[in-house]
C-alpha positions as CSV (number, residue, x, y, z in Angstrom):
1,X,58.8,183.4,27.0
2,X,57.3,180.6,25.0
3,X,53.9,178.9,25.4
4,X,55.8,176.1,27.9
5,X,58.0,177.8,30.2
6,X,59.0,181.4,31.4
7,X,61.7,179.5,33.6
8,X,63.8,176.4,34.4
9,X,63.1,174.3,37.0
10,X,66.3,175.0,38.6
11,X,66.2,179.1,38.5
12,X,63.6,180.8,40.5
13,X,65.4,182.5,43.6
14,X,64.1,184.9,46.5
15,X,64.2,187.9,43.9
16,X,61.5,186.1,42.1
17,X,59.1,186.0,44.6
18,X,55.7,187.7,43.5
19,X,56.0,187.3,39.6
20,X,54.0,185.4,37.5
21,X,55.8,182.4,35.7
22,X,55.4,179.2,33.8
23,X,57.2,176.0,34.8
24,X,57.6,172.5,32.1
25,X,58.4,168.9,33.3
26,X,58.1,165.8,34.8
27,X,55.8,165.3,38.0
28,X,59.0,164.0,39.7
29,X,57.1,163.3,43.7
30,X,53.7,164.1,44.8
31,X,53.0,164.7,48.6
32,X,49.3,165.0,49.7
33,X,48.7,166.6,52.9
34,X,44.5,166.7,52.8
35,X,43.8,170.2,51.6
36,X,46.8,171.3,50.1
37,X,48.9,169.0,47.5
38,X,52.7,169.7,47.0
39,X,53.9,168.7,43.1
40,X,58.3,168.3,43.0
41,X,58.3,169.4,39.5
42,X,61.5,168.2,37.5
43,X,63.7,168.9,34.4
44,X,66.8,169.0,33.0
45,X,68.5,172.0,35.3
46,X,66.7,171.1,38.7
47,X,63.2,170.9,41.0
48,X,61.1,173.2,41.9
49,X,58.1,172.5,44.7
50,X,54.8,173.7,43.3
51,X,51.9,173.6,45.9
52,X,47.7,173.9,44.9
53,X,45.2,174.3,47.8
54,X,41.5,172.3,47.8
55,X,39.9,175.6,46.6
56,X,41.6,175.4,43.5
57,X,39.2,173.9,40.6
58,X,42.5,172.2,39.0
59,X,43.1,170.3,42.9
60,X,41.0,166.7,42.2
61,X,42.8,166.4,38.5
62,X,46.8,167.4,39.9
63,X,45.7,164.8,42.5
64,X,45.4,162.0,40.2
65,X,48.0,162.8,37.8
66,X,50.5,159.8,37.3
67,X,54.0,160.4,38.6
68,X,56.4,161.0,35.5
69,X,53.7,162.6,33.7
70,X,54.9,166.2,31.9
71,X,53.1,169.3,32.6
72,X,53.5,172.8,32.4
73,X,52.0,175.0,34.9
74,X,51.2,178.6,35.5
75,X,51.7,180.3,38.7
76,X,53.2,182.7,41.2
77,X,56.2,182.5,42.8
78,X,56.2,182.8,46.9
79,X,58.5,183.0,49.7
80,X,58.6,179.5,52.0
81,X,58.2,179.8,55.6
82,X,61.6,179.6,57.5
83,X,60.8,176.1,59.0
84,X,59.9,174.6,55.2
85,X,63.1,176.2,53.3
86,X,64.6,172.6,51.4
87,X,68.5,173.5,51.5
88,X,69.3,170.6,49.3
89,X,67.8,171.8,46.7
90,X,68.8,175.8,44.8
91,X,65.4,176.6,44.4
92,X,64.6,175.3,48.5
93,X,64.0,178.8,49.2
94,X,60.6,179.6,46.9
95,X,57.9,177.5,45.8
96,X,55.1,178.2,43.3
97,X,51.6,178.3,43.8
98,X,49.9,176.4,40.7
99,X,47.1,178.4,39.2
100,X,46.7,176.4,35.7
101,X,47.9,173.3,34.5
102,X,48.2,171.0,31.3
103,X,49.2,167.7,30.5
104,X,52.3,167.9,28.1
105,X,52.7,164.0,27.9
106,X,50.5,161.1,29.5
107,X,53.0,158.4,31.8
108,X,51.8,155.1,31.7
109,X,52.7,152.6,34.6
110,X,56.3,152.5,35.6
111,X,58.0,149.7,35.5
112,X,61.0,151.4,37.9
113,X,60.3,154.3,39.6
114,X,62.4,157.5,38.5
115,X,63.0,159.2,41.9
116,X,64.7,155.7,43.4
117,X,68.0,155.3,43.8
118,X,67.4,151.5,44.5
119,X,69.2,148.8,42.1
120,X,67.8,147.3,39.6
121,X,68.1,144.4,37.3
122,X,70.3,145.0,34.6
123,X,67.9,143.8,32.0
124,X,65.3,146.1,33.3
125,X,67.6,149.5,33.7
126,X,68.4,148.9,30.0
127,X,65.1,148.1,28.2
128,X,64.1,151.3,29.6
129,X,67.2,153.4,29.5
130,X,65.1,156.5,28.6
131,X,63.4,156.1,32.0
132,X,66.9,155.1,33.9
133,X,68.4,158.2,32.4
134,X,65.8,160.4,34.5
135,X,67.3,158.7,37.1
136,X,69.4,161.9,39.8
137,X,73.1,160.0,39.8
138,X,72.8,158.6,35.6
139,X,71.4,161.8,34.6
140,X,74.3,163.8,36.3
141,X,76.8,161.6,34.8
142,X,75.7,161.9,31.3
143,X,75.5,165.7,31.8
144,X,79.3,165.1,33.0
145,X,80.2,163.5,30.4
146,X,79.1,166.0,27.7
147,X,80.8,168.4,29.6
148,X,84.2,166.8,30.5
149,X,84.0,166.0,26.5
150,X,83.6,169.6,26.0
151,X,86.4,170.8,28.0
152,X,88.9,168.2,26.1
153,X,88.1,169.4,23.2
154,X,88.5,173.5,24.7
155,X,92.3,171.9,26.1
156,X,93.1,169.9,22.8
157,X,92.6,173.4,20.5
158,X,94.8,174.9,22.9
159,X,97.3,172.7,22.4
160,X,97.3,173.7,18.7
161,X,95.6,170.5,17.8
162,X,93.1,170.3,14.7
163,X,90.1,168.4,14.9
164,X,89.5,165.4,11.9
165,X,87.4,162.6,11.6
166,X,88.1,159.6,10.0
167,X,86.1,156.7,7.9
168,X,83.4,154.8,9.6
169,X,83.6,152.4,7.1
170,X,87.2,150.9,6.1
171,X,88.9,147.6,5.6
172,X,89.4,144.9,8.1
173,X,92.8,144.4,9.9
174,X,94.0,141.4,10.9
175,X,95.5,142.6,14.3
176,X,93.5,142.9,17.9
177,X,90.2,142.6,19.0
178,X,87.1,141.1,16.4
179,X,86.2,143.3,13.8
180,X,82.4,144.0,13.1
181,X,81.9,143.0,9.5
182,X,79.5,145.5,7.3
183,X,78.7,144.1,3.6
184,X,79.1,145.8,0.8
185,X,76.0,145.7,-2.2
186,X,77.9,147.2,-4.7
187,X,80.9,144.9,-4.1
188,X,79.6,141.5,-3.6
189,X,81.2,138.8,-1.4
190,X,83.4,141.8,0.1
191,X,82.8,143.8,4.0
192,X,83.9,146.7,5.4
193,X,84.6,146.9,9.0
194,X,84.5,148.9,11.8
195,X,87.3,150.9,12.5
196,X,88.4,149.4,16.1
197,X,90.2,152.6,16.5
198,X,91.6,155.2,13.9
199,X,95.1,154.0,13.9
200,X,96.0,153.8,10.2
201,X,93.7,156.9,9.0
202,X,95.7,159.0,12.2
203,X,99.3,158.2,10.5
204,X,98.0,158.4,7.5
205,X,96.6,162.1,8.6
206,X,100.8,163.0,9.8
207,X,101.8,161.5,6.6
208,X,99.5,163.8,5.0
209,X,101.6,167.1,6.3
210,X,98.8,167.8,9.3
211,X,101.3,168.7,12.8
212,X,98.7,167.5,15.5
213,X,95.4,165.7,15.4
214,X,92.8,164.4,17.8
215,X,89.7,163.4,17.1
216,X,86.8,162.0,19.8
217,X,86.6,158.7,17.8
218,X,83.9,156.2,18.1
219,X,85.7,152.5,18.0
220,X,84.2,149.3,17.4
221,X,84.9,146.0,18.8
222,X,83.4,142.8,18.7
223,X,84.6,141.6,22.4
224,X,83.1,140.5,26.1
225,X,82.0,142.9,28.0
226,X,83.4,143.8,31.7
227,X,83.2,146.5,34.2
228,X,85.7,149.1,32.4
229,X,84.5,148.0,28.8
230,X,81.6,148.2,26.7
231,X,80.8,145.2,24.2
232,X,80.5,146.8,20.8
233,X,81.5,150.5,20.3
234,X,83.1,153.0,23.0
235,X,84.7,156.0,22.6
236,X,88.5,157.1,23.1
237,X,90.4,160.4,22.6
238,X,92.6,159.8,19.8
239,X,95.6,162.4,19.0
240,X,98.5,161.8,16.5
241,X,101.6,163.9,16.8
242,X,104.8,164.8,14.0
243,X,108.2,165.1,14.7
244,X,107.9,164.1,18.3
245,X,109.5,161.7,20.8
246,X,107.9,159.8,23.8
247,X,108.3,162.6,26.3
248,X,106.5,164.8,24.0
249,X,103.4,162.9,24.2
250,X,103.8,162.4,27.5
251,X,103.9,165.8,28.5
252,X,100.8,166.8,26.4
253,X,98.7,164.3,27.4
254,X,99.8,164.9,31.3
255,X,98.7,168.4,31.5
256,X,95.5,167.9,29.6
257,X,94.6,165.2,32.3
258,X,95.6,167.3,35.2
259,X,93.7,169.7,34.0
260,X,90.2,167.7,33.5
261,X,90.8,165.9,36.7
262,X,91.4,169.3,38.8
263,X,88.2,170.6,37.4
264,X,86.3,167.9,37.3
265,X,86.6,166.2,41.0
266,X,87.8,167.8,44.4
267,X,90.4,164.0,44.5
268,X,93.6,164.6,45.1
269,X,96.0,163.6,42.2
270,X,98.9,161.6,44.0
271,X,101.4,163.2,41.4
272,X,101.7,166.0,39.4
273,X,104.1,164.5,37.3
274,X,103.7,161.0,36.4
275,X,105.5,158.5,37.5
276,X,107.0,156.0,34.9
277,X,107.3,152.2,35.7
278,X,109.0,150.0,33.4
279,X,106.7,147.0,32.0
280,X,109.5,144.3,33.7
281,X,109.2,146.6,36.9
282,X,105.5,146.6,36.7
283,X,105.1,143.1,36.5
284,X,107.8,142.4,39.3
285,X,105.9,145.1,41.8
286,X,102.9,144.7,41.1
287,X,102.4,141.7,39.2
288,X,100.6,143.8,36.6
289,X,100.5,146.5,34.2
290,X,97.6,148.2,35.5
291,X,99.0,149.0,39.2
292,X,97.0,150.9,41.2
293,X,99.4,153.2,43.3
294,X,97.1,154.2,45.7
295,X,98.3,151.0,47.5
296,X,101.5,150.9,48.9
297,X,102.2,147.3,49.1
298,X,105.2,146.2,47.0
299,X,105.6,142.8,45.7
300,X,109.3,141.1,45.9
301,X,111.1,138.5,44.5
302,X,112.6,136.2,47.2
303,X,113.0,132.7,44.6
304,X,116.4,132.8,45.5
305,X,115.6,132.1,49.2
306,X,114.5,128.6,48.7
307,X,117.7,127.6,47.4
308,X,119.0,127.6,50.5
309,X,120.1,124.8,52.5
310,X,118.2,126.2,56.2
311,X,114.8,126.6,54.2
312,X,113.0,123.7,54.8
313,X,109.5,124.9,53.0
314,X,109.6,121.9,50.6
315,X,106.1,122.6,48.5
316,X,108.0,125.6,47.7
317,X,111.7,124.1,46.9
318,X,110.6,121.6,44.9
319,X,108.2,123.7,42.3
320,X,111.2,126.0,42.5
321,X,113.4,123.6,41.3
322,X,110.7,123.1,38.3
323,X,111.1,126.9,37.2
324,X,108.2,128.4,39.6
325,X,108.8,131.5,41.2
326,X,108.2,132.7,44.4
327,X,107.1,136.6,45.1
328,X,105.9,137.8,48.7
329,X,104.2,141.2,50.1
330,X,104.5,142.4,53.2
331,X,102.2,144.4,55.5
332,X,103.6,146.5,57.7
333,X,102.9,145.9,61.3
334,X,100.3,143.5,61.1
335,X,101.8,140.6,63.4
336,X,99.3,141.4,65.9
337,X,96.6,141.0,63.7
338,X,93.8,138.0,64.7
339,X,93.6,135.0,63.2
340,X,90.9,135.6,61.0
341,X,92.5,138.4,59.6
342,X,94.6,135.9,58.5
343,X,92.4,132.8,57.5
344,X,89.9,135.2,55.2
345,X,92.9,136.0,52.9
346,X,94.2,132.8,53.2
347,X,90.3,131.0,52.2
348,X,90.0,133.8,49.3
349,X,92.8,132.5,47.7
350,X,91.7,129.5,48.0
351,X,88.7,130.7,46.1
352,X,90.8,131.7,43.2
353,X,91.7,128.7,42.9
354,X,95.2,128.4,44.5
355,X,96.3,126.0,47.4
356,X,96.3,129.1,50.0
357,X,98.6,131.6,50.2
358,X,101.3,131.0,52.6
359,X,102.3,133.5,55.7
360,X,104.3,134.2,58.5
361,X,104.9,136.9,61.3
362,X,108.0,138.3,62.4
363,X,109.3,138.1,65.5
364,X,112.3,139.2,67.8
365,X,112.8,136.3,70.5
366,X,116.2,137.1,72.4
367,X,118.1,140.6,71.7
368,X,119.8,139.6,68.1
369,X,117.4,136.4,67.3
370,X,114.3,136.9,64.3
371,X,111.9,134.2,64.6
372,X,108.3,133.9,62.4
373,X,105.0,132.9,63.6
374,X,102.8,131.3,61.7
375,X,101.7,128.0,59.2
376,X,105.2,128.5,57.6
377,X,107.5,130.3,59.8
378,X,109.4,127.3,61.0
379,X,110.4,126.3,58.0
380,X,112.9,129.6,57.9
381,X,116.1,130.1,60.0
382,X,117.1,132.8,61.7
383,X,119.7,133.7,58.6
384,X,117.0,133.5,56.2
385,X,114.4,135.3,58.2
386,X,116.9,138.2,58.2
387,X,118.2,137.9,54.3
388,X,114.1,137.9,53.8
389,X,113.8,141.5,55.1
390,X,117.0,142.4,54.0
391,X,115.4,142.1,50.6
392,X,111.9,143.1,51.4
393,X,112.6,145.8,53.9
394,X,110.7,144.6,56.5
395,X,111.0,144.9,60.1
396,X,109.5,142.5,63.5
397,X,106.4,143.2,63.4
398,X,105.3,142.6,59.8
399,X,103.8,140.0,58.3
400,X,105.1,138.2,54.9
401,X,103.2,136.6,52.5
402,X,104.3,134.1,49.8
403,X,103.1,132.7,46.8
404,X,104.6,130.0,44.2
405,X,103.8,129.2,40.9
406,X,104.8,129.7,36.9
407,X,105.3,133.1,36.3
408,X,102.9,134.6,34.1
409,X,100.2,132.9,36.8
410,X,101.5,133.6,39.5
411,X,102.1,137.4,38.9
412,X,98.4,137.4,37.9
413,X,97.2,135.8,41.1
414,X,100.1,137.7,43.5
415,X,98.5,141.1,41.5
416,X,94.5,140.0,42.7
417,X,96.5,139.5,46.4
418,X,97.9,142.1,46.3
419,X,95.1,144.0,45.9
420,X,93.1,142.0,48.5
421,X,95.3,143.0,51.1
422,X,95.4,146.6,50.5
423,X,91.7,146.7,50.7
424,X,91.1,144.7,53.5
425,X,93.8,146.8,55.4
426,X,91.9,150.1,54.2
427,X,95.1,151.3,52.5
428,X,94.0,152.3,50.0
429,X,93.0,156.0,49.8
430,X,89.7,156.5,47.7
431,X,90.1,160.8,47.5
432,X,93.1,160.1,45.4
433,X,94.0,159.6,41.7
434,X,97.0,158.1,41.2
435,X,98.4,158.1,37.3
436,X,101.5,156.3,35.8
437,X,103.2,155.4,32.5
438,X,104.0,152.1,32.0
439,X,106.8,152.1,29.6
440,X,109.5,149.4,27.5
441,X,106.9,147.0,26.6
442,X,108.3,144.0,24.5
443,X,107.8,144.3,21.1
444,X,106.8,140.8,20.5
445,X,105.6,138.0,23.4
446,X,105.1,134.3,22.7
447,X,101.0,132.9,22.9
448,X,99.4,129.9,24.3
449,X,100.6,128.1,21.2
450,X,104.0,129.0,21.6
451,X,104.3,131.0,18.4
452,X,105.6,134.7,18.4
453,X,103.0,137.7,18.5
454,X,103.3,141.4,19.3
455,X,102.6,141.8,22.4
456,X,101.2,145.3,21.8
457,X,100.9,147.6,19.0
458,X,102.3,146.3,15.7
459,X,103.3,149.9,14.3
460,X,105.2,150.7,17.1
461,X,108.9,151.6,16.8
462,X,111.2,149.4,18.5
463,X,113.8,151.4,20.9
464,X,117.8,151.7,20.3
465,X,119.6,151.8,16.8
466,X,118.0,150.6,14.3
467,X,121.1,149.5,12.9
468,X,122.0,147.2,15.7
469,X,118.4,145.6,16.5
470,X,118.9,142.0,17.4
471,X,116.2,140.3,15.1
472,X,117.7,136.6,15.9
473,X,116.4,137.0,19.3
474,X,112.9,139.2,18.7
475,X,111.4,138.8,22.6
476,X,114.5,140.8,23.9
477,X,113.5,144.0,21.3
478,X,111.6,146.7,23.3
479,X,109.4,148.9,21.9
480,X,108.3,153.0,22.2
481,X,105.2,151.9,23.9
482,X,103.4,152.9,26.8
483,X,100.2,152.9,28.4
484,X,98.7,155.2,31.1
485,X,97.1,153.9,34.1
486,X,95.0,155.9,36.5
487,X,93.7,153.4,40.0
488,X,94.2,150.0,38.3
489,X,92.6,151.0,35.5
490,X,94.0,151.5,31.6
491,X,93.0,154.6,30.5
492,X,95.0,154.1,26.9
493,X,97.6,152.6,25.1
494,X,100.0,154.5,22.9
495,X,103.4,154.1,20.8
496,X,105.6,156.5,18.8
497,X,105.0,154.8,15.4
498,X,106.7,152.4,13.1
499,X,107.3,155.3,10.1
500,X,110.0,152.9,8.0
501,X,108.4,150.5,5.5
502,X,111.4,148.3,5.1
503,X,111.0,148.0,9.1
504,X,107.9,147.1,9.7
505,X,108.0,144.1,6.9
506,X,110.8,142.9,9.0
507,X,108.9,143.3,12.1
508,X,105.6,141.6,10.3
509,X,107.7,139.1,9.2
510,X,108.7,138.1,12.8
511,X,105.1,137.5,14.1
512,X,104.6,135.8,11.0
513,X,103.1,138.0,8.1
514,X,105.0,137.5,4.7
515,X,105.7,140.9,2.2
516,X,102.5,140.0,0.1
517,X,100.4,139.8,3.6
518,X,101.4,143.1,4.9
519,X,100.9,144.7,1.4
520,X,97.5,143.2,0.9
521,X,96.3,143.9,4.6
522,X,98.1,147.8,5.1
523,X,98.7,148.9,2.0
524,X,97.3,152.6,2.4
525,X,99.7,152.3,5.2
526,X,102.8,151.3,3.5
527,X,102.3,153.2,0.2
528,X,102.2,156.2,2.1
529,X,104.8,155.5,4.6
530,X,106.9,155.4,1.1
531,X,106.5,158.4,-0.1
532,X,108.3,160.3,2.5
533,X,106.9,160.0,6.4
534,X,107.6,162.1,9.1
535,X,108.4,159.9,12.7
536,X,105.4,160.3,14.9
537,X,102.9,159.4,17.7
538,X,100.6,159.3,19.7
539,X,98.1,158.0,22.1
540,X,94.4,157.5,22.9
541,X,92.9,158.0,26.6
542,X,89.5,156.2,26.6
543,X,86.6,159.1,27.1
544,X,84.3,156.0,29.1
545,X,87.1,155.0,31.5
546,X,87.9,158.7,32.8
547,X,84.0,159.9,33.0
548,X,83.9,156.7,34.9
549,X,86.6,157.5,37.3
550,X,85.3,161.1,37.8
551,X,81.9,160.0,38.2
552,X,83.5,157.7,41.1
553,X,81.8,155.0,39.1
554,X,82.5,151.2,39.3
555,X,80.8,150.2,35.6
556,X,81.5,152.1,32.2
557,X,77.8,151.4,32.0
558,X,77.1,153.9,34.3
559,X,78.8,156.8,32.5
560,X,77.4,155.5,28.8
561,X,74.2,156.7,27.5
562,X,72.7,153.7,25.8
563,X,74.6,150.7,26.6
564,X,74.7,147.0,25.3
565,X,74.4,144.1,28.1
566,X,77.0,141.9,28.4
567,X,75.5,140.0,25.4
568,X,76.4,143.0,23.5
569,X,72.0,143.8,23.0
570,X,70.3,146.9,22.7
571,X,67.4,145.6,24.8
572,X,65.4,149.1,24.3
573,X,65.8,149.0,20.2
574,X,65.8,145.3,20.2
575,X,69.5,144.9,18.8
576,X,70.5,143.0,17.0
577,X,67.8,141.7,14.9
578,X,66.9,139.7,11.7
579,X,66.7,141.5,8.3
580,X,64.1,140.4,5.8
581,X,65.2,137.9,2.7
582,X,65.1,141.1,0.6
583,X,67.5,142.9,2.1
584,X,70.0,139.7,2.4
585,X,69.0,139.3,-1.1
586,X,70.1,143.1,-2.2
587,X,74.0,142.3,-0.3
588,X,74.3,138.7,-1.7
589,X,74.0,137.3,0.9
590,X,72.3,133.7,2.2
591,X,72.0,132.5,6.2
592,X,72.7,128.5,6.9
593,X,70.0,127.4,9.6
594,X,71.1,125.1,12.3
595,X,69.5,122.1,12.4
């Protein structure tokens, strides 16, 4: 026993009752019922209710003590009455009976109190993170963090992976997100950056001889934030692989997340063994490739369609005939729906900008005859009515619903309906995790400017024989890389890598990086890659993103200890912040005002 505490505030059973103990915390609730005060004392493990009567000479000072305030206190441990045992709480059985007391640590006024679970501002929650972490629901996801970390690492060294970590400070690359930019004082006019993942130290590790590597890596971005991302720095599981195909990373990186997600939450997993969705299919059935399986709805092409002479929609025909497309979801048994039903999806899309989004019912009128009710329905014939669910599946009863547009805008707004509809039709099941692979990305994919890019990772390998690789027409070349997707949500991106230096120049060279680029940009990379290099791979599942889903969280935020805002500012340390003239002096460095 030390001078603070003989137990945890989380530990005292039954078979305590009559000993002498000392409790340490935080005055979490004070109840005052006239002559005898009850004290809810917190700390890390739990509560335990301490009680003092009027008689005690301590009674008038307890009474006043600030909520939040840390004390220790000495007392016995009792038996509760049958009618006062707390079953929500381990301890609900006991309570102590405060003899002595001291202040540990004085709590000034709160400006949010601890025991709430109300919202609060952002701005607030994160200025005083240290009190927001007290908090029941943030406090048990930080503790779920640690230990879901904890267990990785357990599963990772049972995989026969090895443990390394990689330079904090390297070079900047001229791929992806925004680097952060550190100076260097003994180099003047040159910066390190950030590593925004580990990817060239983790080749440069299987180059090195090492079989299997992970590492939980802190990465570094300089990007906006949003719900499944924080701005600045997050962390992501990063393993590296020799000698090993797709399915080989596949297969480790399945079982470790069945086995965090069975331990971790009492969800369902939808499958045991992951499904894998071609990018092109993704896009098509989803119109994304983040699908969130848990819905059923399926999204179909039905362009074709208005090439027919008895479709009359002309809106439609006429942006087809420009090179829109036309993709349509049906809901199952939904004819009978009202209206409104009906007119909310149709005004949300509207508030996403689009024209509406166009629906009809189906209907059997006479013994053979399909008919469609609705804004758009008599613009189809019987024929095309029935080539519709021919290619749809869907039977009298359902409902259809069709958008038109470009591709690429219309799979991102036919994705956001999509989603819409399952949740307004409650289909989607919330006890369930539902994982995929999407697979066969494109290796390169054309920007807003038209020119060529990759499209995903550029030291991926690109699939078939390397002899035969079409380079004239580079958009058609697929590449070994994949992504896993738990809910709608990326978990991590991955690729079995580019190991051929004479490759990748080629491949550089396509997205528009000459010889003397590459080399001046990756050459740790390609010097090592030339002096023999094993083929390997890997992946990097983003530690945030699955604390989040386990902690049935909506923000990473939530699952983070000490979080930017979306301004990417440390509102509690006041980052970032202005450095004196010294310092700027010391790295060479001058500031231009605006005026």
């Amino acid at each position: 026993m030390n001078k603070f505490r003989s137990h945890n505030c989380n530990e005292l059973r039954k078979k305590d009752v009559g000993k002498k103990i000392l409790l340490a915390g935080w005055v979490n609730k004070k109840r005052d019922h006239g002559n005898l005060l009850f004290i809810d004392l917190r700390d890390n493990y739990g509560i335990t209710q301490c009680i003092i009567d009027k008689d005690n000479k301590n009674f008038s000072d307890i009474e006043k003590i600030q909520l939040e305030t840390v004390i220790n206190i000495s007392g016995k441990v009792i038996d509760r009455s049958k009618e006062t045992i707390n079953k929500e709480i381990e301890t609900g059985e006991i309570e102590v009976v405060i003899e002595n007391y001291n202040v540990l640590g004085i709590c000034n006024e709160l400006p949010m109190p601890v025991f709430s679970d109300q919202e609060y501002a952002e701005e607030i929650r994160l200025k005083y993170r240290f009190l927001d972490l007290r908090r029941k629901k943030i406090h048990e996801n930080i503790i779920l963090r640690s230990k879901v970390i904890s267990f990785i690492r357990s599963e990772m060294n049972k995989f026969g992976f090895l443990e390394f970590q990689t330079p904090i400070l390297t070079s900047s690359s001229p791929e992806g997100a925004r680097d952060f930019l550190v100076p260097s004082r003994l180099n003047p006019g040159k910066f390190y950056a950030l590593p925004q993942a580990p990817q060239q130290f983790k080749q440069l590790i299987m180059v090195s001889g090492f079989d299997k590597y992970f590492q939980i890596a802190p990465c570094f971005r300089d990007e906006d934030a949003r719900a499944d991302r924080s701005p600045g720095e997050f962390y992501q599981l990063d393993l590296e692989m020799s000698f090993v195909e797709q399915e080989d990373v596949f297969n480790v990186v399945e079982k470790l997340l069945i086995s965090t997600f069975k331990k971790f939450s009492n969800k369902k997993l939808m499958y045991n063994e992951f499904p894998k969705i071609t990018y092109a299919d993704a896009l098509l059935k989803y119109g994304t490739d983040k699908p969130d399986l848990r819905n059923p709805l399926i999204i179909t092409d039905i362009t074709e369609i208005f090439s027919r002479d008895d479709v009359s929609f002309e809106i439609f025909k006429k942006l087809v005939k420009t090179g829109s497309k036309v993709r349509c979801i049906v809901t199952k048994n939904t004819k009978d729906k009202p209206r409104s039903f009906f007119d909310n999806i149709d005004n949300w899309a509207k508030e996403q900008g689009a024209a509406g989004l166009a629906y009809f019912s189906l209907e059997k009128e006479k013994e053979k005859e399909i008919s469609a009710k609705g804004p758009v329905g008599k613009f189809f014939s019987n024929d095309a009515l029935k080539e519709i669910m021919n290619k749809t599946q869907a039977k009298v009863g359902d409902s259809v619903f069709l958008a038109c547009n470009k591709q690429k805008d219309l799979e991102k707004f036919i994705s956001l309906a999509r989603d819409k509809i399952g949740k307004d039709l409650e289909l989607i099941d919330e006890d369930i995790f539902a994982f995929c692979w999407i697979v066969d990305y494109p290796m390169f994919e054309r920007n807003e400017q038209n020119k060529i890019e990759f499209s995903h990772n550029p030291f991926s390998m690109p699939q078939g024989d390397l002899n035969k690789i079409d380079f004239e027409n580079p958009l058609d070349i697929l590449a070994y890389q994949y992504d896993i997707v738990c809910n709608g949500i990326e978990l991590s991106s991955g690729a079995i890598r580019n190991h051929i230096p004479e490759l990748m120049y080629k491949l550089f060279s396509i997205a528009g990086y000459d010889k003397d680029k590459v080399n001046e940009k990756f050459s740790g990379m390609i010097n090592a890659l030339s002096f023999g290099a094993p083929p390997h791979g890997g992946i990097a599942p983003g530690i945030d993103r699955i604390v989040m889903l386990l902690a049935n969280e909506k923000n990473i935020r939530e699952v983070t200890m000490f979080p930017m805002n979306q301004n990417a500012q440390d509102l509690m340390m006041n980052a970032p912040s202005e450095v004196s003239e010294n310092q700027l002096k010391e790295l060479n460095i001058s500031l231009k005002t605006k005026k």
